[in-house]
C-alpha positions as CSV (number, residue, x, y, z in Angstrom):
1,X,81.1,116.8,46.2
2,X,84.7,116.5,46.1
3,X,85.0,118.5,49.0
4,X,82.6,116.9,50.8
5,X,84.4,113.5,50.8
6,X,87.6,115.2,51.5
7,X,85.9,116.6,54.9
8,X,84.4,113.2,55.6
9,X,87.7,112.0,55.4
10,X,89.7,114.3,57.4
11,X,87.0,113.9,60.2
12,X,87.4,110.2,60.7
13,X,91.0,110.7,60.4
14,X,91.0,113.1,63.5
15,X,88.3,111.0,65.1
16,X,90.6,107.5,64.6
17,X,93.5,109.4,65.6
18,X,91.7,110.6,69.2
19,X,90.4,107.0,69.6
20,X,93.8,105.0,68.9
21,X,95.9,108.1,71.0
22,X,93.1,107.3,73.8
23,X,93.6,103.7,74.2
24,X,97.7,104.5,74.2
25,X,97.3,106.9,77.0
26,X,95.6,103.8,79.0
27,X,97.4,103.6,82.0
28,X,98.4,100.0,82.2
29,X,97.8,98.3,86.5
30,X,101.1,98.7,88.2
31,X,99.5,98.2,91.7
32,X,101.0,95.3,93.3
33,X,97.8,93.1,95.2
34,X,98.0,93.1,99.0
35,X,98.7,90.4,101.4
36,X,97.0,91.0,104.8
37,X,98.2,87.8,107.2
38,X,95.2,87.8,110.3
39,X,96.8,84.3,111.5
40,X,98.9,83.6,112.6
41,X,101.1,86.3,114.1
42,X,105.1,86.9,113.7
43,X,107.0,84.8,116.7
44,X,103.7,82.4,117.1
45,X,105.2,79.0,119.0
46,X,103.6,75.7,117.3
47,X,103.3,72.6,118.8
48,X,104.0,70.1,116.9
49,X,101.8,67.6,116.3
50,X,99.4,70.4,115.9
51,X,97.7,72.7,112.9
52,X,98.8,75.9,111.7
53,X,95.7,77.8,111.5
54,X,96.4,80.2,108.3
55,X,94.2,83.1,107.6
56,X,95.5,85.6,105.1
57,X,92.8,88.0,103.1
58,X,94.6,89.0,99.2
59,X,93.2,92.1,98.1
60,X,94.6,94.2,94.6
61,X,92.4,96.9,92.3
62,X,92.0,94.9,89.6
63,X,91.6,91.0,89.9
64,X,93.5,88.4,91.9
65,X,94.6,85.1,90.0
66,X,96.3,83.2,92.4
67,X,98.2,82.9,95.9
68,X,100.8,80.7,97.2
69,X,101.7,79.3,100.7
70,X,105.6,78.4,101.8
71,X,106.8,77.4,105.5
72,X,111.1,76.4,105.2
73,X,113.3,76.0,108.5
74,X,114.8,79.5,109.5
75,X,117.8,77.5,111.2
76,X,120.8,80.0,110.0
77,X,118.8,83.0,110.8
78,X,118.6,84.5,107.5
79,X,115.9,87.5,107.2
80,X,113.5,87.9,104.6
81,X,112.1,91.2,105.7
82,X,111.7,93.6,109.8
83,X,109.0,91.0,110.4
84,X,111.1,88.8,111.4
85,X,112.9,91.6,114.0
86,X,112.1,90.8,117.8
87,X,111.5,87.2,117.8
88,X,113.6,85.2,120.4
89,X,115.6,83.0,117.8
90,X,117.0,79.3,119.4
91,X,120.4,78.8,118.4
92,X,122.0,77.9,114.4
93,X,121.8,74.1,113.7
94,X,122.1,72.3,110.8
95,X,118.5,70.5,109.1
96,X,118.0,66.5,110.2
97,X,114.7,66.2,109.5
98,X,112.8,69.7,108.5
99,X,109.1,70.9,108.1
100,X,108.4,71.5,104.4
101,X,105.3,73.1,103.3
102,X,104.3,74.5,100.1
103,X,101.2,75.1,97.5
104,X,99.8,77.2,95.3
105,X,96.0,77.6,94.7
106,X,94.2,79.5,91.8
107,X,92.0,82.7,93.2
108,X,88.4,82.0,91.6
109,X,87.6,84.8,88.4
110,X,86.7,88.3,88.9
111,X,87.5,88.4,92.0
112,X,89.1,92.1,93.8
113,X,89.4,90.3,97.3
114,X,89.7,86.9,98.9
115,X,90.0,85.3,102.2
116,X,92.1,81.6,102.5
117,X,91.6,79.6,105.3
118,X,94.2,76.5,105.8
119,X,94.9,74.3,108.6
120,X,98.2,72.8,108.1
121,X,99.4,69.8,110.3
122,X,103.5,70.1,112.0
123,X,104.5,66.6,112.0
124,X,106.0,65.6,115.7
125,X,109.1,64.1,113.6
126,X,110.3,67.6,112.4
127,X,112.7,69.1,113.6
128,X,111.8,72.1,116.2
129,X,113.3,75.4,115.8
130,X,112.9,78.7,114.0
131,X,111.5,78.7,110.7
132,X,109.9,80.9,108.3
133,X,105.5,81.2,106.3
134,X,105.6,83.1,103.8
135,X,102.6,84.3,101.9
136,X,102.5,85.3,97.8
137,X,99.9,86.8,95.7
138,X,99.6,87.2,92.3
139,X,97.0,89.6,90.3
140,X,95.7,88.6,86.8
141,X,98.2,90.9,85.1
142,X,100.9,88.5,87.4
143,X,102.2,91.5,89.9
144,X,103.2,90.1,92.7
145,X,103.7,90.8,96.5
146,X,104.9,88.3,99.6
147,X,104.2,88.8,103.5
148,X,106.4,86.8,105.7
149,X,106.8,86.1,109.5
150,X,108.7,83.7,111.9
151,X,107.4,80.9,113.8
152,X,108.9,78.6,116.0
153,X,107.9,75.0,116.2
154,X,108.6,73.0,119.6
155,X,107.7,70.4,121.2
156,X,107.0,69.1,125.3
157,X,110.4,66.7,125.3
158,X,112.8,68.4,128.2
């Protein structure tokens, strides 16, 4: 009988052992979600006193939580990534009266991929020029990844 229990034992000692050294060996998500930008495209010209019409789809393998949107005057020229490479940049200036745009918006649950759609008005009062949208997601585990591009707002003044 003795010997019995002692073979119990030892097998749910090996099985526990398996089981915990199983759910260590768990390889934990490191694959950063995706930002796919369909509108609009790198060197687009913006009227102002017109919409941005943003389309970006956010794809990763496990579940999206959240994405974020960020447009900021380009006026020194700075480079956030070879997007940015080939546009026809105006000269450097110094900021009077800038666009600003920025939000964040939560990804609904259980989601793998999502589409955003957002029309976002360029005031006639800011000030034309180069400037930068860029584009964040964030996946549940809170990887993240960024797309960027340069626009260039203008206007019809001579």
């Amino acid at each position: 009988m003795e010997n019995m229990i002692w073979r119990y034992l030892s097998v749910v000692i090996f099985v526990s052992g398996i089981i915990l050294l199983d759910g260590c060996k768990k390889e934990q998500d490191e694959q950063l979600p995706v930002v796919t930008l369909l509108a609009p495209s790198n060197c687009d010209s913006i009227l102002q006193g017109n919409f941005i019409k943003l389309k970006t789809t956010f794809t990763d393998n496990e579940e999206l939580a959240r994405y974020a949107v960020d447009i900021h005057h380009n006026f020194s020229h700075d480079s956030y990534a070879p997007s940015d490479q080939g546009c026809a940049f105006g000269p450097d200036k110094s900021p009077f009266n800038p666009f600003k745009y920025g939000v964040v918006k939560e990804i609904p649950a259980g989601l793998k991929s999502y589409t955003a759609e957002l029309n976002i008005m360029v005031p006639e009062s800011t000030d034309k020029g180069d400037y930068f949208l860029v584009v964040y997601a964030q996946d549940k585990r809170g990887l993240q990844s960024w797309h960027s591009i340069s626009l260039k707002f203008f206007n019809n003044d001579p």
